[in-house]
KEKE-3310 file (N, C-alpha, C; in steps of 0.2 Angstrom, whole numbers, plus 5000, padded with zeros to 4 digits):
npx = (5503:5501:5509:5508:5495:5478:5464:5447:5442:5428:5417:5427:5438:5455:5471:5481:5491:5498:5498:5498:5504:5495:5502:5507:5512:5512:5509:5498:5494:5487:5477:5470:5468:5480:5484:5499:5496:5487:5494:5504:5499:5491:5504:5509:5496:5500:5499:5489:5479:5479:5480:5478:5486:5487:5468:5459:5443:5436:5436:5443:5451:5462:5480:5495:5506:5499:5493:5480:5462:5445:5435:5428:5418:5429:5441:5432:5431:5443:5451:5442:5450:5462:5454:5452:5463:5469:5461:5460:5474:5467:5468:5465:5457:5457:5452:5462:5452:5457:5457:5466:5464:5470:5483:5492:5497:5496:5497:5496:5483:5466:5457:5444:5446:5447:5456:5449:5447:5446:5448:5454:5466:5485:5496:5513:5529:5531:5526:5527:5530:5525:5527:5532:5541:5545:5532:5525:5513:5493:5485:5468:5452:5439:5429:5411:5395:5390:5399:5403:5392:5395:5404:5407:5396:5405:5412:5405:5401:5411:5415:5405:5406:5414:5414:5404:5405:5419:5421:5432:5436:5433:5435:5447:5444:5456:5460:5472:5490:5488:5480:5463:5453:5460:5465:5452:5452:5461:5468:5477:5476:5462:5452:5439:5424:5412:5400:5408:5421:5431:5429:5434:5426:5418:5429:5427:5416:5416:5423:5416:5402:5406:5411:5399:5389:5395:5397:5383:5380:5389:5390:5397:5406:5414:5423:5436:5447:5461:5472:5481:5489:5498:5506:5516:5517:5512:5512:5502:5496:5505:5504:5492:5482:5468:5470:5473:5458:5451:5454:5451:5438:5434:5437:5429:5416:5417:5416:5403:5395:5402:5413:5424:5439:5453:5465:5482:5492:5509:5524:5535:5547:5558:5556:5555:5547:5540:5540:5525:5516:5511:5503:5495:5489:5485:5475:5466:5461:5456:5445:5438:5438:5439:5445:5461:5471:5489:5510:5526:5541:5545:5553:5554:5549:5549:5547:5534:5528:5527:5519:5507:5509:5510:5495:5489:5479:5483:5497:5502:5516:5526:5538:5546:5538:5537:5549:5550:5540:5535:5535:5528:5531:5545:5547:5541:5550:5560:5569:5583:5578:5575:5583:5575:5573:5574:5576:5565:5553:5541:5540:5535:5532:5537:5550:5554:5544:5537:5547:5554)
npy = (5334:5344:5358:5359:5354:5355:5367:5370:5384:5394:5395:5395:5384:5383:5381:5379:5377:5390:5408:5425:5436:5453:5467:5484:5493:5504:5508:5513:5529:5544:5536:5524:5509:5501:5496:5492:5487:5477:5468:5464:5457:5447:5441:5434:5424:5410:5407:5400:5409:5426:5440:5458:5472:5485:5492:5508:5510:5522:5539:5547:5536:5535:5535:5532:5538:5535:5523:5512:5513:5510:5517:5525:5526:5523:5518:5506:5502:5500:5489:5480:5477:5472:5462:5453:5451:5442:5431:5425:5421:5409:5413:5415:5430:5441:5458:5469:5479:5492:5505:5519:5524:5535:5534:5544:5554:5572:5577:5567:5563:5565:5581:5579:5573:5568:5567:5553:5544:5532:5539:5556:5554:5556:5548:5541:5544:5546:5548:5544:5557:5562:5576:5581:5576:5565:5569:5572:5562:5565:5574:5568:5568:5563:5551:5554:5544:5547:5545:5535:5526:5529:5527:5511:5508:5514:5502:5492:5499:5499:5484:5478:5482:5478:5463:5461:5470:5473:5460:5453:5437:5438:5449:5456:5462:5474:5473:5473:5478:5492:5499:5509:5499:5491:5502:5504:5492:5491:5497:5510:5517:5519:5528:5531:5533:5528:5515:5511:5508:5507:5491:5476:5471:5480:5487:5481:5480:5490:5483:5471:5475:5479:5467:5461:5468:5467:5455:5452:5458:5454:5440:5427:5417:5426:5435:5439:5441:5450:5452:5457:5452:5455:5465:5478:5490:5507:5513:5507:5498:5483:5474:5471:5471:5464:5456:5443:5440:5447:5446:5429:5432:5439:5429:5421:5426:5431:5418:5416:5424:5418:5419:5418:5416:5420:5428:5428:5438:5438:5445:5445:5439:5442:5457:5462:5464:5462:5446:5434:5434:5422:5408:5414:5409:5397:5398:5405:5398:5389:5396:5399:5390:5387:5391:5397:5406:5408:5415:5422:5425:5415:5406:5395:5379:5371:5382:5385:5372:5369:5379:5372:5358:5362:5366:5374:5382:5389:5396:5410:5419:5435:5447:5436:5435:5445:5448:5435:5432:5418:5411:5397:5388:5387:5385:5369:5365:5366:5378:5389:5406:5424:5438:5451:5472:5482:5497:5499:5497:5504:5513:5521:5514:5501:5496:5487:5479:5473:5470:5457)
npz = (5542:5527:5521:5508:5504:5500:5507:5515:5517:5522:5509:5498:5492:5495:5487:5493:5511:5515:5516:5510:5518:5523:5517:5518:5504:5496:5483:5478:5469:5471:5481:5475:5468:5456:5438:5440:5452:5451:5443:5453:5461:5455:5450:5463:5465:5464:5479:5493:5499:5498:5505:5506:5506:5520:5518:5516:5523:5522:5521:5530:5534:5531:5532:5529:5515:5498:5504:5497:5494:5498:5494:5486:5470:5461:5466:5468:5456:5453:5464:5455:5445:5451:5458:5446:5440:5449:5450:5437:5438:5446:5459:5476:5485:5497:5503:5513:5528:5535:5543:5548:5561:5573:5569:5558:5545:5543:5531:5525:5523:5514:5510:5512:5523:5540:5559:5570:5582:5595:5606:5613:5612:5608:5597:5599:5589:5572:5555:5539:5525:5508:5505:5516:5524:5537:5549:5566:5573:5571:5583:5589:5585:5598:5595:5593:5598:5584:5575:5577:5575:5558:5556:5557:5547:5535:5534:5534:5520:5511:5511:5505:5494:5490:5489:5482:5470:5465:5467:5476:5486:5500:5514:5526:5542:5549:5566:5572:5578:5582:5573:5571:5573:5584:5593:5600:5607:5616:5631:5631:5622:5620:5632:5637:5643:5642:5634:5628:5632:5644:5654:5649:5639:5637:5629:5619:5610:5599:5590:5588:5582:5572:5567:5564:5557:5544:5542:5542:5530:5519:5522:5531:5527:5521:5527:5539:5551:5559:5572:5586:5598:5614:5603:5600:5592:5586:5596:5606:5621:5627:5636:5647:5661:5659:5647:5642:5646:5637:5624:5624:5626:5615:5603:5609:5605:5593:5587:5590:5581:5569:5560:5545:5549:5561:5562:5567:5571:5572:5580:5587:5582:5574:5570:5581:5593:5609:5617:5616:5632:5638:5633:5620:5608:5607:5617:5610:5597:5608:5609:5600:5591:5575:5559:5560:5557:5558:5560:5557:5555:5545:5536:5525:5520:5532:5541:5540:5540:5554:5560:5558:5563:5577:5577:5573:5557:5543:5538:5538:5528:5527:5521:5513:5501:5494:5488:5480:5470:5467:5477:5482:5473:5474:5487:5486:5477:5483:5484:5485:5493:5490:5494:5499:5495:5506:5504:5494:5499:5501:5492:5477:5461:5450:5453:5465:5468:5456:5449:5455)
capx = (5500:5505:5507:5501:5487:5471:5461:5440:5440:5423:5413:5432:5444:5463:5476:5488:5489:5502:5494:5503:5502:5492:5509:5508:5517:5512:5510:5490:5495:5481:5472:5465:5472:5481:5486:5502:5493:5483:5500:5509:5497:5494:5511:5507:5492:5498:5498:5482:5475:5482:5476:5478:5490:5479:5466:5454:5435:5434:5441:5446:5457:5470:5486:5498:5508:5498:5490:5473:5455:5438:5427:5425:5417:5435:5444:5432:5434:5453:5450:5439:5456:5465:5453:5450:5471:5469:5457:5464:5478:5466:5469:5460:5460:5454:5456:5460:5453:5462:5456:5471:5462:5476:5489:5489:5504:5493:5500:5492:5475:5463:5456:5440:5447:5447:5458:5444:5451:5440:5448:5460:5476:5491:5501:5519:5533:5531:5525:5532:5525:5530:5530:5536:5545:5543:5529:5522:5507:5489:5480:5462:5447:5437:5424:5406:5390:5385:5403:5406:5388:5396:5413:5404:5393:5407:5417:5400:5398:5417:5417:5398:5406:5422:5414:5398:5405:5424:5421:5435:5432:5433:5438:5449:5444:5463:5460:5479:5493:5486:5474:5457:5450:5464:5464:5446:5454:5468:5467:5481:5472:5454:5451:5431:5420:5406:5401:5415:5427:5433:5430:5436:5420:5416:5433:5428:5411:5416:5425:5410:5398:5407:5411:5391:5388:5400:5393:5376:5380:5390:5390:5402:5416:5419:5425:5440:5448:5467:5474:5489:5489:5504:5508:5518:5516:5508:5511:5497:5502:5507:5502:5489:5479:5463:5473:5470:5451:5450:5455:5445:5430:5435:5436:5421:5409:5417:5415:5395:5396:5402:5416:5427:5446:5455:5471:5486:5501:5515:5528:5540:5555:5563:5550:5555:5541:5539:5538:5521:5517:5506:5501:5487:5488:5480:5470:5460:5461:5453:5438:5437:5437:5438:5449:5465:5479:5496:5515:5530:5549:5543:5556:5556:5546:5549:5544:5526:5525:5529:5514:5502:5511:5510:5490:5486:5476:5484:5503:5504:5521:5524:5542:5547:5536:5542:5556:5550:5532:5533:5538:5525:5535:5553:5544:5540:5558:5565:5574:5583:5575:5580:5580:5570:5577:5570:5574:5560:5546:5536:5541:5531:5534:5537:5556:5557:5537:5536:5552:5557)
capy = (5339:5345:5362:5362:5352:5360:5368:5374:5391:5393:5393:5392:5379:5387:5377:5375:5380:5396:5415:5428:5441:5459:5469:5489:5496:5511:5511:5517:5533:5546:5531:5523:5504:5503:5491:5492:5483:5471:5465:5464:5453:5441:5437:5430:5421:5405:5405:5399:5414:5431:5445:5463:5476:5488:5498:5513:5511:5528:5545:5547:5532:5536:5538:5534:5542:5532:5517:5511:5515:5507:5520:5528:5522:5525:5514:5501:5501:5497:5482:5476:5474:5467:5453:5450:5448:5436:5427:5422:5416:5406:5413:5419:5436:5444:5464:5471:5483:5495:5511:5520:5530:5541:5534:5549:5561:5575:5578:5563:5561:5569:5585:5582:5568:5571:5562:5550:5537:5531:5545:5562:5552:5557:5543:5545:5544:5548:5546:5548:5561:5564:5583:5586:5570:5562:5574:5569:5561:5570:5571:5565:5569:5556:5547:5551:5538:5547:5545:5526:5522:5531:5522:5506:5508:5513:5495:5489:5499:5496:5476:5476:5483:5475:5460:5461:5475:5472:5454:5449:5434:5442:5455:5457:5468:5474:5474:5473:5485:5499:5504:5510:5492:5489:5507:5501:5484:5492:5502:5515:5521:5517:5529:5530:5531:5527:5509:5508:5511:5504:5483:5473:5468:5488:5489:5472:5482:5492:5476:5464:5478:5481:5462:5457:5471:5466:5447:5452:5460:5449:5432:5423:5417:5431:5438:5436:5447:5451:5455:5456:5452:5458:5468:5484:5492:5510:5516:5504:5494:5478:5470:5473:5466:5460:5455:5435:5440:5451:5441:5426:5435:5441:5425:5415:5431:5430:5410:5415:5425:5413:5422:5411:5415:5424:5431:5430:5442:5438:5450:5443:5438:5449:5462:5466:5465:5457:5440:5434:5430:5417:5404:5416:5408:5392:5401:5412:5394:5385:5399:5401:5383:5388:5391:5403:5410:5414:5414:5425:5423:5410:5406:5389:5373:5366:5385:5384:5365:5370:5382:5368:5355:5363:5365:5380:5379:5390:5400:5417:5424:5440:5450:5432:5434:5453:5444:5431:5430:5411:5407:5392:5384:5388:5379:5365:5363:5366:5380:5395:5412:5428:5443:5459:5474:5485:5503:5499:5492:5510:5520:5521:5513:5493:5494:5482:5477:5468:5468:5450)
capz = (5538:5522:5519:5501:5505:5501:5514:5513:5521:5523:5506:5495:5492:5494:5486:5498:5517:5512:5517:5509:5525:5522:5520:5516:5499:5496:5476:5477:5466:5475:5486:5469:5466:5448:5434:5443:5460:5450:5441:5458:5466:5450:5450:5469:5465:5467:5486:5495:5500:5496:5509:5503:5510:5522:5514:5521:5522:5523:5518:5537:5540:5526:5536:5525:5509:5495:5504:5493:5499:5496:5498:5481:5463:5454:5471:5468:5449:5453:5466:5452:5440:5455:5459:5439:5437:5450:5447:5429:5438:5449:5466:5479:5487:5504:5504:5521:5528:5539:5549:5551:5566:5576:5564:5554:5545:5542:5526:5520:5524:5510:5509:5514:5529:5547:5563:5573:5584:5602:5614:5611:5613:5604:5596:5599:5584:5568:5548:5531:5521:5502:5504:5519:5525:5543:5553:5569:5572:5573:5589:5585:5588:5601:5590:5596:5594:5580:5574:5577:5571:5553:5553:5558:5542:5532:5534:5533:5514:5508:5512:5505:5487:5488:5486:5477:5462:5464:5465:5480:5490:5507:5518:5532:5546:5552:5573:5573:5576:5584:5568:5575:5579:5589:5596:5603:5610:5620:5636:5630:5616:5623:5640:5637:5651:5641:5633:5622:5635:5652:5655:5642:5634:5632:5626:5613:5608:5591:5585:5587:5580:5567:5565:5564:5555:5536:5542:5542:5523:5516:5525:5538:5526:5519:5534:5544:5555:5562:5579:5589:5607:5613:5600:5603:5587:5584:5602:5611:5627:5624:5640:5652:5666:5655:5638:5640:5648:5633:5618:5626:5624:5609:5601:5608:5601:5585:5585:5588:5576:5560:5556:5542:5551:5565:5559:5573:5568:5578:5578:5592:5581:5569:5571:5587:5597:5615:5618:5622:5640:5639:5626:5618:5601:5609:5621:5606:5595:5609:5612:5594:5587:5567:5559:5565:5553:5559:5558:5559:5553:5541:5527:5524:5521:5537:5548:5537:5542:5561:5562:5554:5567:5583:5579:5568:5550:5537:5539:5535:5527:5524:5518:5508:5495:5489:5482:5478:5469:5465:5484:5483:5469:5477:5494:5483:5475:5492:5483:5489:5494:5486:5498:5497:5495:5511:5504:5489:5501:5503:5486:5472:5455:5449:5455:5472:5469:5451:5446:5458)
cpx = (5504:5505:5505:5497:5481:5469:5455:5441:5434:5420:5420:5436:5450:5467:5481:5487:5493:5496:5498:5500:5500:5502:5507:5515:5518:5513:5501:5491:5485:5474:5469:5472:5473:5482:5492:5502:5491:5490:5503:5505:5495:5500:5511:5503:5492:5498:5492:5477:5478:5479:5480:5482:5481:5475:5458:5449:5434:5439:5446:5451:5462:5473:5491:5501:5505:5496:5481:5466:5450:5433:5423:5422:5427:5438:5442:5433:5443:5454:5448:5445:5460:5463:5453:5457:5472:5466:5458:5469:5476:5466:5464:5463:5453:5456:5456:5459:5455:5461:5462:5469:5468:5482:5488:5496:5498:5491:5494:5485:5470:5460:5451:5439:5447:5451:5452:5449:5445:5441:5454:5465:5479:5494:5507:5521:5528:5527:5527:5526:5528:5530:5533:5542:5543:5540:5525:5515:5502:5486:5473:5456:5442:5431:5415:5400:5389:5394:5406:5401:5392:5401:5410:5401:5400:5411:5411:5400:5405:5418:5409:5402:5412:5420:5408:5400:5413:5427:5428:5432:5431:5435:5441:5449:5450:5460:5468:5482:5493:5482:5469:5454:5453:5465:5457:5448:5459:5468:5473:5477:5464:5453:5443:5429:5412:5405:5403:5422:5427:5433:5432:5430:5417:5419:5432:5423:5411:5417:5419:5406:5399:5408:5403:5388:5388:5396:5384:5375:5383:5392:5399:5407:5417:5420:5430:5443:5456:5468:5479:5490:5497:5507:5509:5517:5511:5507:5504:5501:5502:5506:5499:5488:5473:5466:5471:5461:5448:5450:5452:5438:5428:5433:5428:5414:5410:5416:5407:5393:5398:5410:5423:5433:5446:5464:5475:5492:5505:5522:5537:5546:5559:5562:5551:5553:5541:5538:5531:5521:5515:5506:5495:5483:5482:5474:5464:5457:5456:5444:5435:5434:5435:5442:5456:5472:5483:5503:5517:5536:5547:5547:5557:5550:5544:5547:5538:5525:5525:5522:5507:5503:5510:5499:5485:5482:5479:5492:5504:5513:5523:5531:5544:5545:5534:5547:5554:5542:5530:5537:5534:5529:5543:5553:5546:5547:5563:5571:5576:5579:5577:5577:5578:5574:5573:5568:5569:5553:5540:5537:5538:5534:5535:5545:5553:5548:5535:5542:5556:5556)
cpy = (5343:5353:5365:5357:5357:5361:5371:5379:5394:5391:5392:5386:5383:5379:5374:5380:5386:5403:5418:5433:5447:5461:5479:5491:5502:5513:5513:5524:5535:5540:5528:5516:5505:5499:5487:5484:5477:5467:5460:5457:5445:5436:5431:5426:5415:5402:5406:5403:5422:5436:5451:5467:5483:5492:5502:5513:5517:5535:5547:5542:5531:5539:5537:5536:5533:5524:5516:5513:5512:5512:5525:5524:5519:5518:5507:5496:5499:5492:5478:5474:5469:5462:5449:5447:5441:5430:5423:5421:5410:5405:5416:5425:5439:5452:5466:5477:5486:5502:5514:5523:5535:5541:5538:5553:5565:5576:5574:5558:5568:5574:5586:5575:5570:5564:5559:5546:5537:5537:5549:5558:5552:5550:5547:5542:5547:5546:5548:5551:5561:5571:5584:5579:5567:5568:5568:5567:5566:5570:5569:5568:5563:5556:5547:5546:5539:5546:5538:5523:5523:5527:5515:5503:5511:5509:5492:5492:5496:5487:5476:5477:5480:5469:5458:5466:5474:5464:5449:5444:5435:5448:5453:5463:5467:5475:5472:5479:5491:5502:5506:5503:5491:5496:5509:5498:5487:5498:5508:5519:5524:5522:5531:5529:5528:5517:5504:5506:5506:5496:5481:5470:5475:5488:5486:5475:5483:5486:5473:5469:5476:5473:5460:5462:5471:5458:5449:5456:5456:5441:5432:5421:5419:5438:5434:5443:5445:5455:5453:5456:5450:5462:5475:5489:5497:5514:5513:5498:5486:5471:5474:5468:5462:5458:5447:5438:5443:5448:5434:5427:5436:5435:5420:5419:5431:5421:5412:5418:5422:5415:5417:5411:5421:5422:5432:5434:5440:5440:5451:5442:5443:5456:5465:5467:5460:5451:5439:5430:5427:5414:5405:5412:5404:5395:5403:5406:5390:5389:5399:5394:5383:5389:5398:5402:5412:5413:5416:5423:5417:5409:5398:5384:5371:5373:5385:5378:5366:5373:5374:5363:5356:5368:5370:5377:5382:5396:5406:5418:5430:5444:5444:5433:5441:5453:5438:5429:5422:5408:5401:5386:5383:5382:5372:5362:5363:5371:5386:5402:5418:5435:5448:5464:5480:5493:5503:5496:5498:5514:5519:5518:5505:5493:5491:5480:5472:5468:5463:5446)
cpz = (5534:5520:5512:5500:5503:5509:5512:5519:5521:5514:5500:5499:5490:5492:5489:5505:5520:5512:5515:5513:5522:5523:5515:5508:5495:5491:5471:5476:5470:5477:5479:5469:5456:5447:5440:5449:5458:5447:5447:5461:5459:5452:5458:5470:5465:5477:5487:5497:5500:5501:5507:5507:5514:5518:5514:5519:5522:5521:5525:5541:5534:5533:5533:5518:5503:5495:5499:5499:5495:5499:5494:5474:5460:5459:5470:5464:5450:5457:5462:5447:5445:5455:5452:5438:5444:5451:5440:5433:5445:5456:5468:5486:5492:5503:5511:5524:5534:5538:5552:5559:5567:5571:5558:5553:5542:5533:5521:5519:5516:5511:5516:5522:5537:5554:5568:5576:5589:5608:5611:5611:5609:5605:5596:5594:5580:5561:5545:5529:5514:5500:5508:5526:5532:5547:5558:5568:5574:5579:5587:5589:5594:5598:5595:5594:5590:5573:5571:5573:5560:5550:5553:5550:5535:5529:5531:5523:5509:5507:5505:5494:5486:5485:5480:5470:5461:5463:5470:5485:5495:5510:5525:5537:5552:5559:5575:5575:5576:5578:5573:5578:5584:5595:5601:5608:5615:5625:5635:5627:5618:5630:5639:5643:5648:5639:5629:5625:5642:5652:5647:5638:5631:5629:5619:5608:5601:5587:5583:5584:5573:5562:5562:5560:5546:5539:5539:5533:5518:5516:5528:5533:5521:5523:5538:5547:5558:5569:5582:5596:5608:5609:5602:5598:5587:5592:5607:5616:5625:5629:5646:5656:5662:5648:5638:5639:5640:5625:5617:5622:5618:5602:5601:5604:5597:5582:5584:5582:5568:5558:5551:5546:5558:5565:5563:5571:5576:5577:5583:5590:5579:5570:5578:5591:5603:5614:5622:5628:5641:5632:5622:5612:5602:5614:5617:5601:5600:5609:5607:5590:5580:5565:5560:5559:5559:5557:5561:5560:5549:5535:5525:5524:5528:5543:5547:5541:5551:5564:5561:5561:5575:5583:5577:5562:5545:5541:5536:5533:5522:5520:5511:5500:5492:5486:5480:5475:5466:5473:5484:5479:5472:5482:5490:5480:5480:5487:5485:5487:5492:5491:5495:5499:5500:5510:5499:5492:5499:5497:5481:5463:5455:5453:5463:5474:5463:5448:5446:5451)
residu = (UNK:UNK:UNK:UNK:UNK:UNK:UNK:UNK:UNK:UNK:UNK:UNK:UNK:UNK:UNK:UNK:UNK:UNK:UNK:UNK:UNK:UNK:UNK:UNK:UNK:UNK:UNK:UNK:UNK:UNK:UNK:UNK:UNK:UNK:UNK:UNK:UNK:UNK:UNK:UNK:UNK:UNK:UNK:UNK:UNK:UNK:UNK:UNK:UNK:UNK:UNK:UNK:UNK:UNK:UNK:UNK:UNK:UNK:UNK:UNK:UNK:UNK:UNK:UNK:UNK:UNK:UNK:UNK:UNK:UNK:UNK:UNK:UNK:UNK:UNK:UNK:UNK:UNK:UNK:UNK:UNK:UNK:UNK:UNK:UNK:UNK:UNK:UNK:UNK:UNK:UNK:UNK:UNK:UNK:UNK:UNK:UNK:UNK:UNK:UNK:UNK:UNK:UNK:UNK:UNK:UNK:UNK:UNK:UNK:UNK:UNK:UNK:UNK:UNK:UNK:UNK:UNK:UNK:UNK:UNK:UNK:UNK:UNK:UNK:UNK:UNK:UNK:UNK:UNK:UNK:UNK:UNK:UNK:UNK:UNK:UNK:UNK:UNK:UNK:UNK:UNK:UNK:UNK:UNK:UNK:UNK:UNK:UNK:UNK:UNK:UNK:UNK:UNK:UNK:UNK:UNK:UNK:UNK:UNK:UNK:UNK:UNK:UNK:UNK:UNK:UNK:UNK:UNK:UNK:UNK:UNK:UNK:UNK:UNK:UNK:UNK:UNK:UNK:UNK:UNK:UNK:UNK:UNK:UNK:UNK:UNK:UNK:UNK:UNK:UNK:UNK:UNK:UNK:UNK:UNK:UNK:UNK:UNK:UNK:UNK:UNK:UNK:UNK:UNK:UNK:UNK:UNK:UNK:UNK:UNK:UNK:UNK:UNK:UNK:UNK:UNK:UNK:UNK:UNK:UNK:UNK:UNK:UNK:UNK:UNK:UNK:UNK:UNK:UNK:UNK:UNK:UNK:UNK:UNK:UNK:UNK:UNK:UNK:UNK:UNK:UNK:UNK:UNK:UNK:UNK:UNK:UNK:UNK:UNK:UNK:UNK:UNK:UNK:UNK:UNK:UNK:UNK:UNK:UNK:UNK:UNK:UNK:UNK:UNK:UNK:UNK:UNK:UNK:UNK:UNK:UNK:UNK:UNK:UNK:UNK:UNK:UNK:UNK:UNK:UNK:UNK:UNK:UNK:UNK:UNK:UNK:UNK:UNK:UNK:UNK:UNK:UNK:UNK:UNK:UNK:UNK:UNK:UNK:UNK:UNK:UNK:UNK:UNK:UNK:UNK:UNK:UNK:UNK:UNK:UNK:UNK:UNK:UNK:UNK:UNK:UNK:UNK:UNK:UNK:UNK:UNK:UNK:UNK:UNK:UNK:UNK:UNK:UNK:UNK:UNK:UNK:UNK:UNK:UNK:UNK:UNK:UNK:UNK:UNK:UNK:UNK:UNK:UNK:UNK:UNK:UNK:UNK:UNK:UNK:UNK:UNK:UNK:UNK:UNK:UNK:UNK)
# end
């Protein structure tokens, strides 16, 4: 299998079997996507499916200094340029969306925002601010029903205008990396005694509401979803006793559900992150039986071909193609790679974003 073969992702045809990974950049001047954005992601549009860096349903899950939000007219008006520039260069484009919950610098949450997560618990380390520079995290408040029904309904309004008025062809709901979904999914984050909280199918609750929720608004494939089993990332644990039982579950409800993908971030190489302990990839593929994105450390022709080969359907890579916005062409010529420059990943302005 070829990795620029076409692929049908539920109701699109992708070009080639190339994801470029959700990756934060932090040039959504006050949460509002701008020319700038739409530029940025253009120039990517020839890879198979473009998935958006995170971006907040809600005025409450900005956490970071100048990530995008869909939750205003103006916000969605500035998605609408982004999918328009890529669409004239003929790609296709998922935005993701992402709940910072407890992931929070105070600083740079809006005015009228507030910290929610599923239970008080403090994240440990830090966040950038652009006034006052790295400030701890906030503690949060623990999310009540009348709380979760609100956020639930906010993914549900964001996705509903993302693609019906901004015109993108799907959403991805982040369940990765300690955000709020994953802050659900994870017994650190998670101590609830109610039926959000405690076994792993309470723990699995908000996800699948909130999943059936944006399906039941804008159809099954345009929806996919990301998550990180194993993933240490954001101060959540990274191995429990329910983590297969849990991810299982996880899978086969969103198989009954319709959903077009399930998103695996794997974070094991470079990134730092533990090795997983099990073979979850196949495990969540077997329960799942649809299609299942993943990667990680991916610079080359032959690590893309690897994922494809060992039984996956589409290869996400993520830092590659910030120096490189014709990586699908490079691939193609088997030609070299051109590194990224790390202190311009998160600063504002075209320098180390449209200037490759």
């Amino acid at each position: 299998m070829s990795i620029f073969q076409s692929y049908q992702l539920g109701d699109q045809t992708l070009d080639n079997r190339i994801v470029m990974a959700p990756m934060t950049r932090c040039r959504a001047i006050d949460n509002v996507p701008n020319n700038l954005m739409a530029e940025y992601y253009a120039q990517r549009a020839s890879t198979g499916l473009i998935i958006t860096e995170g971006t907040s349903p809600s005025v409450n899950g900005i956490g970071y200094a100048r990530i995008p939000g869909a939750y205003s007219p103006l916000q969605i008006e500035g998605w609408k340029k982004v999918a328009d520039a890529v669409h004239a260069k003929n790609g296709k484009i998922f935005v993701q969306l992402m709940h910072c919950g407890r992931i929070v610098g105070a600083e740079n949450l809006p005015e009228a925002g507030e910290v929610l997560a599923p239970s008080a618990v403090k994240a440990a380390g830090e966040m950038f601010t652009d006034t006052k520079g790295m400030v701890p995290h906030v503690t949060p408040r623990a999310m009540t029903l009348e709380d979760i029904i609100q956020t639930q309904q906010e993914f549900v309004d964001s996705a509903t205008a993302l693609v019906n008025r901004a015109g993108v062809h799907g959403v991805e709901l982040h369940a990765a990396n300690g955000y709020l979904l994953d802050q659900f999914l994870n017994p650190k984050s998670n101590v609830r005694e109610d039926a959000y909280g405690g076994d792993f199918k309470n723990r699995a609750r908000f996800v699948l509401e909130v999943s059936k929720k944006v399906v039941a608004s804008v159809g099954k494939d345009k929806v996919g979803i990301r998550i990180s089993p194993y993933g240490a990332m954001n101060d959540v644990d990274h191995d429990y006793e329910d983590l297969v039982d849990l991810y299982s579950y996880l899978a086969s409800e969103l198989r009954e559900i319709g959903i077009a993908y399930i998103h695996i971030a794997d974070h094991s190489g470079s990134m730092g992150a533990p090795d997983f302990k099990t073979d979850i990839k196949s495990t969540i593929k077997l329960h799942f039986q649809n299609t299942i994105i993943t990667g990680g450390d991916i610079n080359s022709v032959d690590d893309a071909e690897k994922i494809l080969s060992d039984g996956y359907d589409l290869a996400y890579i993520g830092r590659p193609f910030i120096s490189n916005p014709d990586l699908v062409q490079k691939f193609l010529d088997r030609a070299d790679l051109k590194d990224p420059n790390p202190d311009l990943f998160y600063t504002p302005g075209k320098e180390g974003y449209t200037d490759y």
